[in-house]
C-alpha positions as CSV (number, residue, x, y, z in Angstrom):
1,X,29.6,30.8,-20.0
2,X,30.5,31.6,-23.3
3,X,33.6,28.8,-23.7
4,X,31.0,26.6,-22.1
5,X,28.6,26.7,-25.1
6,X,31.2,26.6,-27.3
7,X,32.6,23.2,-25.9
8,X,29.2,22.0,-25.5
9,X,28.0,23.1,-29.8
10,X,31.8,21.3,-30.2
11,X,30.7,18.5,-29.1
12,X,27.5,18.1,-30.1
13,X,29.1,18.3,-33.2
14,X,31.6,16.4,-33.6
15,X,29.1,13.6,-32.2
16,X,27.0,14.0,-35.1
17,X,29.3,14.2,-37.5
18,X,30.7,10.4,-35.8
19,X,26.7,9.1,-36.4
20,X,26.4,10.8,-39.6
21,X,29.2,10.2,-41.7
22,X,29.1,6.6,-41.8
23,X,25.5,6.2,-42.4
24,X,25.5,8.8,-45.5
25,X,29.0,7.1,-47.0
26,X,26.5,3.9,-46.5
27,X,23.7,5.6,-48.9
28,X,25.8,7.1,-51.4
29,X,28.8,4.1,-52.2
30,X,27.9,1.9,-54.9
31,X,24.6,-0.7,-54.7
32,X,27.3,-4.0,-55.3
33,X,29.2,-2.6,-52.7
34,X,26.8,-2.9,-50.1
35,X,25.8,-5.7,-51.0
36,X,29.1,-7.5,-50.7
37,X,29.2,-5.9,-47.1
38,X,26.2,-7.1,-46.6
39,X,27.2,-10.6,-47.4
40,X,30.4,-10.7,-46.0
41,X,28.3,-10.3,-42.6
42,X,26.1,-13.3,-42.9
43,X,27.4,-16.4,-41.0
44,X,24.3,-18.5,-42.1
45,X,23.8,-19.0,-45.2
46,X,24.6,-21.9,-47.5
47,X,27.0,-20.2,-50.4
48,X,27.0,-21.8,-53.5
49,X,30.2,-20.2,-55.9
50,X,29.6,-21.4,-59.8
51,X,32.3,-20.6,-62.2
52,X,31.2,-22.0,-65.7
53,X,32.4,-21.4,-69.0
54,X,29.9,-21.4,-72.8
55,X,31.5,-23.6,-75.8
56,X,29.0,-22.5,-78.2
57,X,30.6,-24.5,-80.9
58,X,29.0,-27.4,-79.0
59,X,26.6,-26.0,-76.8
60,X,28.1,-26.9,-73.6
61,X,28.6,-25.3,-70.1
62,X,31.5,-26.9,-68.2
63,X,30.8,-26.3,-64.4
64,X,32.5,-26.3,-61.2
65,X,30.0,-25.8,-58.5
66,X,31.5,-25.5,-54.8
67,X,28.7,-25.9,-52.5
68,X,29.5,-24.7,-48.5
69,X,26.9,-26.5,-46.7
70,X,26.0,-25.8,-43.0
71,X,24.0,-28.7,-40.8
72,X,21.3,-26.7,-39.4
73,X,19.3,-29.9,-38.1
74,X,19.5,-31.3,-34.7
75,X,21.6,-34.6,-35.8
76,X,24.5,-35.4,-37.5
77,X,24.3,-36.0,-41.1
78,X,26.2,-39.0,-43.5
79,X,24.4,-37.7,-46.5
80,X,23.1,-34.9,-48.3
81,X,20.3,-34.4,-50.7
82,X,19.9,-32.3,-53.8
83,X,17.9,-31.5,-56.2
84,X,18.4,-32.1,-59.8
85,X,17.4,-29.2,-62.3
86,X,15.3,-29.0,-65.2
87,X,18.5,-28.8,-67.6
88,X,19.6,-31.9,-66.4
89,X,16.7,-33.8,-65.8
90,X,15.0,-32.8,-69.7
91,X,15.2,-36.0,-70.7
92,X,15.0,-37.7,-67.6
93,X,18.9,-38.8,-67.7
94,X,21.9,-38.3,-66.4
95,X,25.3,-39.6,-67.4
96,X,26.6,-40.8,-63.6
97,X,29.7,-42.6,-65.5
98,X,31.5,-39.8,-67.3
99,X,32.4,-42.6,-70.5
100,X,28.6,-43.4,-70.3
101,X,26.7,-42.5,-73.6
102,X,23.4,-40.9,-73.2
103,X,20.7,-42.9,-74.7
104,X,18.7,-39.9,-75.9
105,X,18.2,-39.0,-79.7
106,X,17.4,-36.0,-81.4
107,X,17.1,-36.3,-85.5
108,X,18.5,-39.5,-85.4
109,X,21.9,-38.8,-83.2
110,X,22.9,-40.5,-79.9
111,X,24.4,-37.3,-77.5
112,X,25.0,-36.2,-74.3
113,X,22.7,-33.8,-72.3
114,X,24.5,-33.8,-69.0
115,X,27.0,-36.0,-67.2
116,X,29.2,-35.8,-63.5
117,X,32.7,-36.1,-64.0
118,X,33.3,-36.2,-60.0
119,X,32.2,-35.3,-56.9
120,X,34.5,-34.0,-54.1
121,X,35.1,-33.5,-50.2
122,X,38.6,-31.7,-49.0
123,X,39.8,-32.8,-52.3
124,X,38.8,-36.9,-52.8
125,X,36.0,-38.1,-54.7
126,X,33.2,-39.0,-53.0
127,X,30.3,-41.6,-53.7
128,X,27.0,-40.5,-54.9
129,X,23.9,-41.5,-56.7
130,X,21.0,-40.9,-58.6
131,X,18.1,-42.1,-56.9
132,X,14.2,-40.5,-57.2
133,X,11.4,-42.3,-59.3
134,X,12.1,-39.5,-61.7
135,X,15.9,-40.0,-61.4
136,X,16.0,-36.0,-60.2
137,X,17.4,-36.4,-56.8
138,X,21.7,-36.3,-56.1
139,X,22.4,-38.3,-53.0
140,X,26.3,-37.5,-51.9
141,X,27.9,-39.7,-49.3
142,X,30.1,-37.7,-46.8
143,X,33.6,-38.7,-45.6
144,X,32.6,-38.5,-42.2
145,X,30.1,-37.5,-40.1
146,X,29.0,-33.6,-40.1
147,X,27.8,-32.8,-36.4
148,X,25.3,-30.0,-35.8
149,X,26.5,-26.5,-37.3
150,X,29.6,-27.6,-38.7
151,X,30.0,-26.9,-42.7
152,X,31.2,-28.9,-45.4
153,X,32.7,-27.6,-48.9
154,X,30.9,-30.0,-51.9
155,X,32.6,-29.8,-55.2
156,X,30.7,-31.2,-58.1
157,X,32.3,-30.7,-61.4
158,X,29.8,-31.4,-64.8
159,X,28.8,-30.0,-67.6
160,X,25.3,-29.6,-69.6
161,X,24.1,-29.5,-73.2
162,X,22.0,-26.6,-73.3
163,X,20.8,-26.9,-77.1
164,X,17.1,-27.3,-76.0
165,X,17.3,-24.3,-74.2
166,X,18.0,-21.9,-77.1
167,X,15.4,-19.2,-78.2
168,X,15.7,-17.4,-81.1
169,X,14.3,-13.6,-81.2
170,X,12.3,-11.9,-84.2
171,X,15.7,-9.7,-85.0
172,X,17.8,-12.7,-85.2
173,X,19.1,-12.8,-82.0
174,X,20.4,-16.2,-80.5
175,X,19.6,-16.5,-76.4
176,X,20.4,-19.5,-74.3
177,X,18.3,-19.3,-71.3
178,X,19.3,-21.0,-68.4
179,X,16.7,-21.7,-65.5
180,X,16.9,-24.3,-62.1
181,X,20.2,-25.2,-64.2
182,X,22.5,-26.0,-61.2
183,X,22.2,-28.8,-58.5
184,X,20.9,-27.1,-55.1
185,X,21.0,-28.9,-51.6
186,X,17.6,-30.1,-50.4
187,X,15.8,-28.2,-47.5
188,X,15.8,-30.5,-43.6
189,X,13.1,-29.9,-41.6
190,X,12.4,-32.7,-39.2
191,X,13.3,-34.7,-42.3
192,X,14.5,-34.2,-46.2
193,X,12.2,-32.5,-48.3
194,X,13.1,-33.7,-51.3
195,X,9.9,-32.3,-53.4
196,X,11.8,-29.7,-56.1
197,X,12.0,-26.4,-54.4
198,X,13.6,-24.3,-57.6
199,X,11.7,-21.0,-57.9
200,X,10.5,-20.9,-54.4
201,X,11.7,-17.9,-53.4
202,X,10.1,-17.9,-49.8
203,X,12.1,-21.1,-49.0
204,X,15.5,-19.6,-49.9
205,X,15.2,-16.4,-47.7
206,X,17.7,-16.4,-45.5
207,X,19.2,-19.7,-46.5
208,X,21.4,-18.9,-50.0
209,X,24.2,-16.7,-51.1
210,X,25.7,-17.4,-54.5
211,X,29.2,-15.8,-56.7
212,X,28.7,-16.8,-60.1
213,X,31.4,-16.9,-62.7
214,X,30.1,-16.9,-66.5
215,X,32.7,-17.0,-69.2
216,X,32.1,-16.6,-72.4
217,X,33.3,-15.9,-75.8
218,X,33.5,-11.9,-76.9
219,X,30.7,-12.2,-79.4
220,X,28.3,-13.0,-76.2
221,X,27.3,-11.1,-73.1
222,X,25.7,-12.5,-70.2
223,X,22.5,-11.4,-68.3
224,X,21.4,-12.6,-64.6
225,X,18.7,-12.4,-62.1
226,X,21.5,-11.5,-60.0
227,X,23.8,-8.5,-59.7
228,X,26.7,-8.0,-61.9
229,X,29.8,-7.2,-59.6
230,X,32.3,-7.4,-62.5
231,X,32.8,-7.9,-66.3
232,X,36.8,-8.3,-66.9
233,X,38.1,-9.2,-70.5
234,X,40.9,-11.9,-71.3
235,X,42.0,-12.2,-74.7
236,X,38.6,-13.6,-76.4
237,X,36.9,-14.0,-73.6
238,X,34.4,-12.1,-71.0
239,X,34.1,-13.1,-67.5
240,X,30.8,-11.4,-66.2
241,X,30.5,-11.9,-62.3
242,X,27.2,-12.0,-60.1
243,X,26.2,-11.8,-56.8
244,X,22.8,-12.8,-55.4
245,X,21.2,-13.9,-52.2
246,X,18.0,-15.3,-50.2
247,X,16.4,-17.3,-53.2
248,X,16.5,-20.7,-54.9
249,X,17.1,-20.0,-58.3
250,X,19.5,-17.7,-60.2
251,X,18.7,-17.6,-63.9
252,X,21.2,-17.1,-66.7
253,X,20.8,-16.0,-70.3
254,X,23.8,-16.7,-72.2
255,X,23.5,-13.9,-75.5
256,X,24.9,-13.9,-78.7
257,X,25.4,-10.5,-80.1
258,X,26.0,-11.5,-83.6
259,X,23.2,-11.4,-85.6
């Protein structure tokens, strides 16, 4: 009787410990670890990754923004839809020519606030246009057809003067900050809805996963509404790296910590 309680305590606890112990290594391991286990488990979403890298010398983000979209409508799709941001849209412009000259002036000078250098499926340009009576819509024309849960990767590569968007604090310190500054693909729902959706957080849950890559110069750091996986240094530069999901906007301060 005796052996038989001990083999029965045994088990019971050995059991416990197999239920327990992964659930407490859950609690205790890092919060950006959990959340990248957490991503790597959702099959869903659409992932946008952004590396982009500050010139400050000319106020400029150069972008590559790699967009895996998933056809969650109950056709096939030709085109896609997306939503220009505020940054890009300030003066109502874009350059869709990359030689194109912006015809926007500030104290007298003719400069660029935003332009498209190209636009790529698997690797070959694609067309697109601007189209919108506020010229703030991105219409991309696929290489072929993408049937009903398939994906597609989008690669648009630009870049964005982001002068207007500098703020200047009472101890001197210079902030760039960055908000609805990337384009996002357009919600389907028995239709486009191409009204701008930035900042509606309900919309996104569920829907969005982004990586984003900020590089920058040693004398700034980088802050995020997402959360900072990594910050790696290479020779003058810092490459601060973010995670977030389930919303439609992920806003970047770009910080100068000179003063």
């Amino acid at each position: 009787m005796i052996d038989l309680i001990k083999s029965i305590v045994l088990k019971m606890f050995l059991l416990l410990l197999v239920v327990a112990l992964p659930i407490a290594t859950y609690i205790f391991i890092e919060d950006d670890v959990q959340l990248t286990w957490n991503i790597n488990n959702i099959k869903e979403m659409n992932k946008y990754t952004i590396i982009a890298e500050f010139f400050p010398e000319k106020e400029r983000l150069e972008i590559i923004e790699n967009v895996q979209y998933i056809n969650k409508a109950n056709k096939s799709m030709d085109k896609l839809f997306f939503h220009f941001n505020s940054t890009l849209k300030a003066n109502e412009k874009l350059c869709q020519d990359f030689e194109e000259e912006l015809a926007t002036k500030e104290g007298g000078m003719s400069y660029k606030i935003g332009e498209i250098e190209a636009i790529k499926i698997r690797n070959k340009k694609v067309d697109f246009k601007i189209i919108g009576k506020d010229k703030n819509l991105l219409m991309i024309s696929l290489d072929k057809e993408l049937e009903k849960d398939d994906k597609v990767i989008i690669e648009i590569k630009y870049s964005i003067i982001v002068s207007h968007m500098i703020s200047t604090t009472n101890d001197g310190t210079v902030k760039y900050m960055l908000s609805s500054w990337y384009p996002i693909a357009a919600q389907y729902n028995n239709g486009w809805e191409l009204e701008p959706t930035y900042g509606s957080n309900e919309l996104g849950e569920g829907t969005n996963y982004y990586f984003v890559e900020i590089i920058v110069p040693e004398e700034f750091k980088v802050e995020t509404s997402g959360r900072l996986v990594e910050k790696i240094k290479k020779k003058q530069n810092y490459f601060f790296k973010f995670q977030d999901q389930g919303t439609l906007d992920f806003n970047v301060n770009i910080i100068s910590t000179k003063k």
